[in-house]
Structures are given as C-alpha cells and as structure tokens.
LOBAKOL-472412 format. One record per residue (C-alpha): x, y, z; residue number from 1. Coordinates in steps of 0.02 Angstrom, whole numbers. Layout:
LOBAKOL-472412
        x        y        z   pos
        X        Y        Z   NUM
...
***
This chain:
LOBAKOL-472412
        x        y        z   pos
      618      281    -1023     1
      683      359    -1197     2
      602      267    -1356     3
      689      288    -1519     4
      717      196    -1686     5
      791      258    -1858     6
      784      175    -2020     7
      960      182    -2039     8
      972       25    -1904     9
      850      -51    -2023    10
      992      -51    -2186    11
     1114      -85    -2075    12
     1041     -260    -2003    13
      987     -263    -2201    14
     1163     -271    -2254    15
     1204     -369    -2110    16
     1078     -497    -2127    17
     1133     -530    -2316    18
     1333     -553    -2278    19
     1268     -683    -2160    20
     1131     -766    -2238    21
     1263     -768    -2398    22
     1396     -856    -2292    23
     1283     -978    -2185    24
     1229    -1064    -2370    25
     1399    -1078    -2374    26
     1447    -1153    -2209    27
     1290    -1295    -2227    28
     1353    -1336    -2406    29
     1522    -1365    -2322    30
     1448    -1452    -2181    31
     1346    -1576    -2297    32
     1491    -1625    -2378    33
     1544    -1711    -2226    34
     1481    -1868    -2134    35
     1293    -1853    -2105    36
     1293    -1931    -1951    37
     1346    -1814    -1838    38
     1322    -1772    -1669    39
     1178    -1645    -1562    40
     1237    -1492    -1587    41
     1264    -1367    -1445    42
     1263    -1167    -1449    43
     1354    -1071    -1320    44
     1320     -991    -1148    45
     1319     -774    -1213    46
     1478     -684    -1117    47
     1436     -662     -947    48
     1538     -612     -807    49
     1436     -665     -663    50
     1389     -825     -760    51
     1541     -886     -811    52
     1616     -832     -622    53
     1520     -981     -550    54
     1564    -1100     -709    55
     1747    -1085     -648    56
     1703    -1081     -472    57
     1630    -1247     -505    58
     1781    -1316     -613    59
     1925    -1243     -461    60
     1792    -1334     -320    61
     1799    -1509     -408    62
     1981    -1515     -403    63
     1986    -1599     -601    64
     1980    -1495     -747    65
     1849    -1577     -870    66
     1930    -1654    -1011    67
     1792    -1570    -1132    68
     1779    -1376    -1052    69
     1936    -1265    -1094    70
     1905    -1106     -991    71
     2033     -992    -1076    72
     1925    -1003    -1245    73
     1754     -896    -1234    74
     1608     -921    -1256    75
     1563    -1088    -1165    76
     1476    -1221    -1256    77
     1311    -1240    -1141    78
     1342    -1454    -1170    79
     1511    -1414    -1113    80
     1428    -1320     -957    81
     1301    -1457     -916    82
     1436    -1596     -943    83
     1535    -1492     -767    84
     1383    -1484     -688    85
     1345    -1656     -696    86
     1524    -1715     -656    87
     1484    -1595     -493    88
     1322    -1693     -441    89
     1418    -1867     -471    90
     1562    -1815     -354    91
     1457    -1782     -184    92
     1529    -1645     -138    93
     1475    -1553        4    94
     1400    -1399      -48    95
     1339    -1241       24    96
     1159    -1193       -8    97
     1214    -1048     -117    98
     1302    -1189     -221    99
     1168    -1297     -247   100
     1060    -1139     -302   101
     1195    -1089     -421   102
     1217    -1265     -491   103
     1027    -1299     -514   104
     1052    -1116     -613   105
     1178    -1180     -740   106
     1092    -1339     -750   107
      913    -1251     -787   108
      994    -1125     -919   109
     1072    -1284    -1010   110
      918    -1411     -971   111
      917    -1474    -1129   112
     1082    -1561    -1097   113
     1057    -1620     -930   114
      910    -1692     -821   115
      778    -1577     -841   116
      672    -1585     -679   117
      717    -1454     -571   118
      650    -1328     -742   119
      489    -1389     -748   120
      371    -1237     -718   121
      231    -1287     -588   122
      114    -1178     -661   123
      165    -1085     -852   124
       75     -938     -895   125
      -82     -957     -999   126
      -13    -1124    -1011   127
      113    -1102    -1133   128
      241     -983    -1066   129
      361    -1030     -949   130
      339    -1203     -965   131
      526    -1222     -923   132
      594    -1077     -802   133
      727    -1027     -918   134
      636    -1016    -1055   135
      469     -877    -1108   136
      450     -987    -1247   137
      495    -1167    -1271   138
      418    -1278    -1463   139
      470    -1425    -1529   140
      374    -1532    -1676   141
      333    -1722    -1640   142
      492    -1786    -1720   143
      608    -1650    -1644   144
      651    -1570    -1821   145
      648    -1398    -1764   146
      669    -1340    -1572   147
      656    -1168    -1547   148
      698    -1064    -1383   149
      634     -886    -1366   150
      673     -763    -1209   151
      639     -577    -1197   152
      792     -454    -1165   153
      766     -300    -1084   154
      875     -183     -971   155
      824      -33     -876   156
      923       51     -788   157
      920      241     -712   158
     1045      346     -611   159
     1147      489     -585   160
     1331      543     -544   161
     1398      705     -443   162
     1528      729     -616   163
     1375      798     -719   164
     1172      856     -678   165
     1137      736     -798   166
     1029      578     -755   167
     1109      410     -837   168
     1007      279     -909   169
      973      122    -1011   170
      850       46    -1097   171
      871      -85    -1195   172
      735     -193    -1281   173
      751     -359    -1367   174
      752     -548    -1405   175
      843     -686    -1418   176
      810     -859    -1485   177
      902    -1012    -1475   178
      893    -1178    -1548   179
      910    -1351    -1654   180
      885    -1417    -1807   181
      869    -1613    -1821   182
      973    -1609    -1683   183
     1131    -1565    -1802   184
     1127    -1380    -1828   185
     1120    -1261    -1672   186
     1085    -1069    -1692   187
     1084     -923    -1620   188
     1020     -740    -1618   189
     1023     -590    -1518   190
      960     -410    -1574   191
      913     -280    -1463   192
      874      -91    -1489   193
      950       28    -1351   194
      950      225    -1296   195
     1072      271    -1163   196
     1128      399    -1095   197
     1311      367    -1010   198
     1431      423     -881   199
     1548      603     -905   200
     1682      471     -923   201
     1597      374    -1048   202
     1540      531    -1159   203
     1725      570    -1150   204
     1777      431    -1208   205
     1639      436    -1362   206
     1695      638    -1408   207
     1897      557    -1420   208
     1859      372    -1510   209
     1708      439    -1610   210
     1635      251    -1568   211
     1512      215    -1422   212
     1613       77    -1308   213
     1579     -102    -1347   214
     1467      -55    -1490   215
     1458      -26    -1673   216
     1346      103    -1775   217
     1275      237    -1662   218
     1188      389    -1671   219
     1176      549    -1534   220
      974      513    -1463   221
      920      685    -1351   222
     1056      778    -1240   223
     1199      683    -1226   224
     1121      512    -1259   225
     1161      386    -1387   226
     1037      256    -1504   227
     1125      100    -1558   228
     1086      -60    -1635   229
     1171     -216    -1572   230
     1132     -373    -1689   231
     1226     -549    -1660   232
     1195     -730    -1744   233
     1272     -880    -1772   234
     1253    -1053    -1832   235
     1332    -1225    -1743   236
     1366    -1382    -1816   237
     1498    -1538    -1764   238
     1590    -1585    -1937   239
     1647    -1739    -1860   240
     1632    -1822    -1669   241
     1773    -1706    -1635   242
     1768    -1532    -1752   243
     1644    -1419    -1740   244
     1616    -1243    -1835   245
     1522    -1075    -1777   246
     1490     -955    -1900   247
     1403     -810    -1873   248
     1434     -626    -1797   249
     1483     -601    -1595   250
     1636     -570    -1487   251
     1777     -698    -1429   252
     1871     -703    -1259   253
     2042     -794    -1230   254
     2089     -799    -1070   255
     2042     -847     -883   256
     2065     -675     -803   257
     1963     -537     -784   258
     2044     -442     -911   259
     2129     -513    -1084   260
     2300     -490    -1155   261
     2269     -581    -1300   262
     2079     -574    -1367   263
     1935     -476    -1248   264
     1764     -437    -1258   265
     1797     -250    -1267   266
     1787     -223    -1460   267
     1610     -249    -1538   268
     1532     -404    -1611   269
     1628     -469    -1757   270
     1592     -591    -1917   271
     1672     -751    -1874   272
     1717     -923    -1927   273
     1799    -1038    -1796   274
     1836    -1212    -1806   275
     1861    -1305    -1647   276
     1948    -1470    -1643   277
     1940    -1553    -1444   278
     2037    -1717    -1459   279
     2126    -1829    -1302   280
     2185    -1680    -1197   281
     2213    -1555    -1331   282
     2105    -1401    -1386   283
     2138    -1322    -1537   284
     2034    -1173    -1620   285
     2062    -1092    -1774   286
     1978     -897    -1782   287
     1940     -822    -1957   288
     1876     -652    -1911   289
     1830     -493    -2042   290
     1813     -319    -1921   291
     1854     -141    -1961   292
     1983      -39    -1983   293
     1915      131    -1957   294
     1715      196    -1911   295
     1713      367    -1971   296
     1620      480    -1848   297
     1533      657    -1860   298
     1448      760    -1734   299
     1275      642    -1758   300
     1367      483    -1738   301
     1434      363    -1835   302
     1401      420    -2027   303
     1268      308    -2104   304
     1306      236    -2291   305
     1476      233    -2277   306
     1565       77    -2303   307
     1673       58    -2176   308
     1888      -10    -2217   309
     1891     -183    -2168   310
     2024     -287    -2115   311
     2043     -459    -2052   312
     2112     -537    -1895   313
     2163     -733    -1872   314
     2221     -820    -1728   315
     2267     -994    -1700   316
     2265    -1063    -1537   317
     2315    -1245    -1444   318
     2270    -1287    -1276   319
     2328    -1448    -1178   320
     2272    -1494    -1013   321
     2435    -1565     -925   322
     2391    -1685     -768   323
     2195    -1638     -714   324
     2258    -1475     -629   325
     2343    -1378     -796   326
     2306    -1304     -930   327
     2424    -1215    -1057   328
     2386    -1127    -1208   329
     2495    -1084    -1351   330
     2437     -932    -1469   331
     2455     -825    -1625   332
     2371     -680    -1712   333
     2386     -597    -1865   334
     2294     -428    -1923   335
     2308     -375    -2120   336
     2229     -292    -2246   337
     2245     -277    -2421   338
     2188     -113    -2511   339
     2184     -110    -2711   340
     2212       35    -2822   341
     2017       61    -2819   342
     2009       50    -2633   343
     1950     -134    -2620   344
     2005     -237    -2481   345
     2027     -432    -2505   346
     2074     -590    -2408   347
     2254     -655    -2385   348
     2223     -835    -2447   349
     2388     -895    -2364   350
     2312     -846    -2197   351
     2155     -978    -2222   352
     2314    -1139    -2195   353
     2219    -1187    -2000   354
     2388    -1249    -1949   355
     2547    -1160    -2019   356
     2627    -1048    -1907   357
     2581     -876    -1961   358
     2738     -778    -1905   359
     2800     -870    -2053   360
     2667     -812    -2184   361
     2672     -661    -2129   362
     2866     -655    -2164   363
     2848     -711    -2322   364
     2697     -599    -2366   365
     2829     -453    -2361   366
     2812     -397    -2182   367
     2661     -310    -2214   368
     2567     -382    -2062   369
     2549     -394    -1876   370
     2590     -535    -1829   371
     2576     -582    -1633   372
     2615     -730    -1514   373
     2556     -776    -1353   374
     2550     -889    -1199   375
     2436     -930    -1069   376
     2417    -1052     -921   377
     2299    -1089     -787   378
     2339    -1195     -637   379
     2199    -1250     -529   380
     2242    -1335     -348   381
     2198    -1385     -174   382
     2008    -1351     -243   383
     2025    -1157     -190   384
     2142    -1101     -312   385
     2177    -1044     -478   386
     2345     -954     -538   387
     2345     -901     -702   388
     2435     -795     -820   389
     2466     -731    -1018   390
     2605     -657    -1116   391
     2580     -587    -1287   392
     2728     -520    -1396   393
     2697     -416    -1522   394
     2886     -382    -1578   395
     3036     -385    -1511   396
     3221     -440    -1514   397
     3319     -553    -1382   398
     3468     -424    -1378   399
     3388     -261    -1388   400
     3287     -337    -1210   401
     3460     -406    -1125   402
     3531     -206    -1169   403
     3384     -143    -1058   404
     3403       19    -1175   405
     3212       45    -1192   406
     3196        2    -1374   407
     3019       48    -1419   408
     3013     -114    -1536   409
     3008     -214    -1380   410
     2826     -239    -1378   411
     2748     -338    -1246   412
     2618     -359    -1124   413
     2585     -506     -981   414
     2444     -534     -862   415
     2469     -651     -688   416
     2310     -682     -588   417
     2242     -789     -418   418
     2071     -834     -389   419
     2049     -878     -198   420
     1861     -970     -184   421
     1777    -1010      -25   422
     1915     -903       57   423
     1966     -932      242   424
     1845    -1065      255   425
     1708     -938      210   426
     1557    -1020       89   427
     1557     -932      -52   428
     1689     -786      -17   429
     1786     -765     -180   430
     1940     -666     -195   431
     2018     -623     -336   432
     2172     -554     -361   433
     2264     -477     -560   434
     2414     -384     -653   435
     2419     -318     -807   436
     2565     -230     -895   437
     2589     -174    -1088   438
     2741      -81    -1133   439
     2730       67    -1261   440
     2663       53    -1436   441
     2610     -141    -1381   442
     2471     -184    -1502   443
     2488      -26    -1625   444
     2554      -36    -1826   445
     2610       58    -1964   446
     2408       77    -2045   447
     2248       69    -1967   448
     2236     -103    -2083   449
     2353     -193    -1973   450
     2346     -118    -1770   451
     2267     -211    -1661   452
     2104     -145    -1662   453
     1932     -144    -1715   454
     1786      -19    -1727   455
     1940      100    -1662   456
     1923      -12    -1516   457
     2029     -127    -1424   458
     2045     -309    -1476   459
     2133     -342    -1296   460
     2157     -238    -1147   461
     2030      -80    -1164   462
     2167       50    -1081   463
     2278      -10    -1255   464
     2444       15    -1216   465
     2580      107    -1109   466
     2501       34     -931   467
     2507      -48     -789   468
     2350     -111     -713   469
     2302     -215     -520   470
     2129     -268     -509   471
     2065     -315     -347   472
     1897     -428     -338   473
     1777     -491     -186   474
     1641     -598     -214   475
     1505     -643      -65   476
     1349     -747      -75   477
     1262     -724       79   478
     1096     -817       34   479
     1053     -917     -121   480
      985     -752     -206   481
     1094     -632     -158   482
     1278     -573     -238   483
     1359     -422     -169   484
     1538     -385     -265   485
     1661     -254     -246   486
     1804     -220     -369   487
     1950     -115     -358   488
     2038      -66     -506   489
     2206       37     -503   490
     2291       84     -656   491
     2438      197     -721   492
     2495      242     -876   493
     2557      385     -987   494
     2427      493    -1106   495
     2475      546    -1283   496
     2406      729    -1321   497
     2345      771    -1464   498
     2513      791    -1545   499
     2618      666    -1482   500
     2631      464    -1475   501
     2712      393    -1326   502
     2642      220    -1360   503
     2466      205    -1272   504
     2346      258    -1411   505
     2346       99    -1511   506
     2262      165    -1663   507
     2405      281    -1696   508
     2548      250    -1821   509
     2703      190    -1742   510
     2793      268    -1857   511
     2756      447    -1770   512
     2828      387    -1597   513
     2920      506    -1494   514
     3061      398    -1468   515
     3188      238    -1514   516
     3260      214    -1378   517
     3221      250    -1162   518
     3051      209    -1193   519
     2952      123    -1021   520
     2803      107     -957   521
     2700      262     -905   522
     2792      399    -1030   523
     2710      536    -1111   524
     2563      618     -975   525
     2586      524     -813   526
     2420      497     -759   527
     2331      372     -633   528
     2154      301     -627   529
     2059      208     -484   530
     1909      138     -499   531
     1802       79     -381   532
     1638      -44     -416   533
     1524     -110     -268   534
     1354     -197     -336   535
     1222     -292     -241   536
     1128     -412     -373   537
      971     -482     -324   538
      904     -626     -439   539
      713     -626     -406   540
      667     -780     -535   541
      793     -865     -669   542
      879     -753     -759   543
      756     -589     -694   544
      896     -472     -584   545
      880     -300     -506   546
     1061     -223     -486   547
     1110      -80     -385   548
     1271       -3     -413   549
     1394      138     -346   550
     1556      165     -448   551
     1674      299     -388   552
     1809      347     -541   553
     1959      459     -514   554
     2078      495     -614   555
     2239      617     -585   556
     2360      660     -694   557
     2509      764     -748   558
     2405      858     -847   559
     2243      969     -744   560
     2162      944     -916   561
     2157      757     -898   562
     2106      767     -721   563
     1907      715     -681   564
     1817      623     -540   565
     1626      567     -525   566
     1521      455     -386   567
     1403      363     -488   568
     1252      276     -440   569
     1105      176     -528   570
      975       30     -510   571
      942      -67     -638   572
      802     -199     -675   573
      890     -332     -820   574
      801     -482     -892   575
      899     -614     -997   576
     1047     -496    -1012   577
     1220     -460     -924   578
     1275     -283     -823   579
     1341     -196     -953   580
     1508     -137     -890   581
     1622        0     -918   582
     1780      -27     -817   583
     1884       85     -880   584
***
C-alpha cells in the first residue's frame, strides 16, 4: 500500500499542538478553581455508526430512556454507555445471542466503568499486550495517578469501480490513547497519517470544493491520490457532580438520525469547548467552537503556510426527557466573524453569555450574524420503535410562508425518521426509515465569515441546500459476528452552474441569488442521485473487522454534464477505526 509523509503535516500538528497545549493550561487553571473533589472523569465513545447503532438499539429495546444518556448529543460519554448497559443486564431481558455478543462489546470497550470480567485476556501477548481485549496496551501506577490506554489504528482497504481504471484504496496508520489522571481529568488523542486514493465521485467532489471530504489540510500523493493528516485531542473533567467540560479538537453530532439538520459529522474536526450541564431530566450543552472560513486550494492541495480566515460557531442546546419514552431538544446556532482593518479576526465576547438567547445578541450586534434555531424530538415506544425528527430555521417570516409566494428568505430545513428494531419478530432485523428537506439558500450568508460552513464543508446535511433526500436502512445480524447492511439513499435537488445561485451551494453569497420570489425546492439544474450501499462486516476479535463493500452511485440530471454513474467495490481490513463513509 502507498507510504508517504511531508514535513508540512509536521508544522501543521506543530501549530496545532501549541493552540491546544496553550488552551488546555487554561481549561485546568479554570478547573482548579473549582471544588477539588470531583468526580471520575469519563472520555467519550469516537463517532461511530455501527457503534452507536447498537447503543440506541439497546436504549429503544429497554423501553426507558436513561436519565443520564441523551442520544441526540454526540459523542457518547463511554460512563454514560456502560451505565445503559448495565441497566440492560439488571432488567432480564430476553436476549438474542447476537445481543448478548453486542452488549458484552460495549461493556468490554467501556470496562473500566463496568464489571470487567468478560475483558480479561486468557492469554496477553508476551504477557503484557492484550491484557484486556480492548485494549493493545493497558498501565496504571500503584495509586492509580496516571492510567493510560493505547490501541493501534490502521485501515486498509483496496478496490476498484467500472466509473474509472483506477484502483481505490486506503491506508491509514495510527494511534490512539486514552486515559485518566487521578481519576479527575480524562483525555484523549487520535492522529493518524493516511494516502488514499478515492472514488470518480469523490475526486469530483475534491476538483469543485478544493477540500478532501471530512478532512482538513491535504496534499495530491501519486495519480489521483491524496496524503492527509487527521489529528484530534481533548481533555475531560466534571466541574461539579453535574457540569462537565471537553476541550480539545474533534467533530460534534446533534441529532438521532442518520443524517443531521442541525450539527453533523461531515465537516472536519474542529477546536472546541463544551460545557455540559445533566441535571433532574434536563440536558443542557453549551458549544464554543473556532473553524474556518475558507481553505484556499491549488492544484497540489491545500496551500501550506497559509493562515487560513477563521470564524466561530456557537450553539446552545436543552434537552428534556418528558415521561421515560421522550425526549425533546430545543436549539440555537450562531456563526460570525469579525475581520479588522489588518485582516485579524477576533471573538464576539457577547456570544461567550452560556444562557442568553443568541437570536437576541445577534440582533443587537447589528445583524451581522447567522443566527439559527432548531428543534428536535425522539420518541421511543413499544420497545421496537423510535420516531424522531428536527427542524432548523435559518430565517424566515410568518407572512411571507402563509403567502406561499416562494420568498427565498424562507429558509428552512426538517428531518422525520423511524427506526423499526427486531422487525416482524425477526432478532436483530433493523429497519430504518428517513426524510430530509432544505429549501434554497438554507444554511448560506452574505460572507464566507458567517454561512454555515467549515473547511468549505458542510456543518449539517453534506448535499447543503436546495434538496430533498429518503434514506432507506436494513440492518441483519445473522450470527454474533456477522453484520450485513444495505442502504438506499435517494435524493433530488437543483445544481447551481458555475454562474448562477439557485440556493444549494452553501458557500455562495446569498446576495447573488437568482431570485426573490418563486423559489422551491429542486430549482436551478434538476438533477437526481441514488445511492446504493450493501456491506457485509465481519468482526474477527474486538474491535479487528474485515469489510466488504459494493456501492452503486447514479446520478442523472438536467444537465448531460452533471450526469455520471460507477459500481464500486472494495475489502477492507480496519483495526480500532470506523468505515469511512462517503454517502453522498
């Protein structure tokens, strides 16, 4: 597999590594100035799809929502994770085999939180590897000052597709390491060096965005390939029995569906503060986040010693569990930016208030922000269902929506889902079923300092804006090893060429939009995609998986130039890592 590494990474995680280490002092001063006797700190379960599937499979089966585990704000706490589990082995359920497998998973990847038993190796390598399965490394001193997790990362995958006679691949290589310190302070770090070489689709997308999907600083590696970097890190500590602060650099989800109206995993990893607050039946989390407003790109990638425009995005949101079977979530966003006559960007102080509403602010700030609100609910019952839903509005005005003219300030987007599990009496048979809509120029601004983006990527939905989206998703366990899933995703929506904006390229200025008024979903280049995803996982030992994967991608349009279809195939070998996935 392809091998490369350039010393720009190395100033890069430089830089990075100094912003952080700056801020962290920071973040322990603040902590210290607080009660000292605090609580065991937890760190969180990485974004997972697959993983987080069976979390919520376990939360809909159990018929009670936890009072401590809010599934519409990613990443999970692993404590949070073990404390389900363990309500799931006190309620004697009767379980498949496939669920007992799955819940002696989550339970080993958390052990340090629950009984520990079932992760006791039988025989570690050279008698100090593996001594717990999830773990290639496990240390701890006598008086538990320090304890340290270490696991290997690596992904390699190979393939091809009938849309190019290029072969597709991935290798990444990396570590990660986990762990405490005197039981107070959890932390967290991931960096891994990759080469890939991507789908037609993919490379497409790369040659319009001038960014490599999900990631940050890049760099062309052979024919067609790419050489990236991906760094993440955080620290963990509980401020009280019932605040706790992350700081660090990764991505955020909101949201219980497969897709996000409000805050995804699309966009790349981003410095952070939040502040979580998990009192009685409430949740609320405050999100400080610095990301960037633009990544300028050449022909060899991103360009190296540039400092990129920043900008700043900060979201409030409260979550109450109503009864044991509902959750609802209320939410709000703002994105600003504040150039000086030099070029320097600075924080809007205003914005650091963790409890006024920011629609407000951002009023009195002059209007020069995006401000956004949002809703979302989940309602689990009859323990094989879960309906839930979003709506984020980004402007609009009661009267110009009751004229049903098509203003093209009317800017929203909703999301209504159903996940079916153990489905007509079927062990583990999942359905799931979603709908996504945003309506023109959803999500998009006046500058690149205030749209909805970051790294020129989506914070939300990765088709932007302009669409309508239903995803279709079956799940089967047949043994305890074993996942076969199959997704169909159908979209439509309407393309902007190069020199017009009908409202799906969020990056654009509003300002330049075709239209005020007739303005609906799907103007500009009618177009259609379908995707199609079928994937057989095998997990060999914890956390060790060999995927294979077919993915047929079509999409039509108005437009022959905007017209492409590929069959693509791979098999991929991926150890302490998730699929990476490019539905889209």
């Amino acid at each position: 597999m392809p091998w490369a590494f350039h010393w720009s990474k190395l100033l890069f995680f430089k830089q990075y590594r100094q912003t952080l280490l700056r801020n962290t002092f920071f973040l322990l001063f603040l902590g210290g100035l607080f009660s000292s006797n605090v609580l065991a700190q937890s760190t969180n379960m990485p974004l997972n799809k697959d993983t987080y599937h069976l979390v919520d499979r376990f939360e809909i089966l159990s018929g009670d929502m936890a009072p401590d585990h809010h599934s519409a704000v990613k990443p999970y706490t692993r404590r949070a994770v073990a404390q389900l589990t363990d309500s799931i082995q006190k309620q004697n359920l009767n379980l498949s085999m496939q669920d007992r497998f799955n819940l002696e998973y989550l339970c080993n990847d958390n052990w340090e939180w629950v009984d520990s038993s079932t992760n006791v190796s039988r025989r570690p390598f050279l008698k100090v590897f593996y001594k717990n399965k999830s773990d290639f490394y496990y240390g701890a001193d006598k008086e538990e000052a320090i304890a340290i997790h270490v696991s290997p990362v690596l992904y390699l995958s190979g393939g091809g597709e009938t849309a190019s006679d290029e072969y597709t691949y991935i290798n990444t290589r990396g570590v990660q390491v986990r762990g405490m310190i005197d039981k107070k302070v959890g932390f967290y770090a991931f960096i891994g060096e990759n080469q890939a070489r991507f789908p037609a689709y993919v490379r497409d997308f790369v040659n319009e965005k001038t960014v490599v999907p999900n990631e940050g600083f890049w760099k062309h590696f052979g024919t067609d390939g790419y050489d990236f970097f991906t760094a993440t890190g955080y620290i963990s500590f509980n401020v009280t029995k019932h605040i706790n602060f992350q700081f660090g650099h990764d991505r955020q989800f909101i949201g219980d569906g497969h897709r996000s109206m409000l805050m995804s995993d699309f966009s790349p990893p981003a410095l952070f503060l939040k502040i979580n607050t998990q009192v009685w039946k409430l949740n609320y989390t405050n999100l400080f986040t610095q990301v960037y407003a633009d990544a300028y790109g050449q022909s060899g990638g991103s360009v190296s010693n540039t400092n990129f425009p920043k900008k700043y995005l900060v979201a409030h949101r409260l979550g109450v569990n109503i009864g044991k079977h509902v959750n609802v979530g209320v939410y709000e966003a703002v994105v600003f930016g504040r150039e000086d006559s030099l070029g320097n960007n600075h924080f809007e102080l205003s914005y650091l208030n963790p409890i006024i509403f920011y629609r407000a602010l951002e009023q009195q700030n002059g209007s020069l922000d995006n401000a956004l609100i949002g809703l979302d609910a989940k309602w689990n019952f009859l323990r094989h269902f879960s309906m839930y839903g979003q709506l984020i509005l980004d402007e609009f005005k009661l009267d110009e929506i009751t004229a049903g003219n098509g203003w093209w300030a009317n800017k929203f987007g909703y999301q209504v889902g159903l996940k079916y599990i153990n489905a007509f009496g079927i062990n583990n048979l999942d359905f799931q079923a979603e709908y996504n809509s945003a309506r023109p120029y959803t999500y998009t601004h006046s500058t690149i300092y205030s749209n909805y983006a970051n790294y020129r990527q989506a914070v939300a939905h990765p088709l932007g804006a302009n669409f309508k989206e239903t995803i279709g998703i079956v799940r089967y366990q047949p043994i305890p090893r074993l996942n076969l899933t199959a997704k169909l995703i159908y979209s439509t929506y309407g393309l902007d060429t190069l020199n017009s904006n009908w409202g799906k390229d969020i990056l654009k200025d509003y300002n330049t939009r075709e239209q005020e008024y007739d303005n609906k979903i799907g103007q500009g280049v009618a177009s259609a995609l379908q995707f199609v995803d079928i994937t057989a996982t095998y997990q060999f030992k914890h956390n060790v998986f060999v995927d294979f994967k077919l993915i047929s991608r079509k999409q039509t349009s108005d437009e022959p130039l905007f017209e492409n279809e590929s069959v693509i195939y791979s098999l991929a070998f991926r150890w302490n890592i998730a699929q990476r996935l490019q539905e889209f």
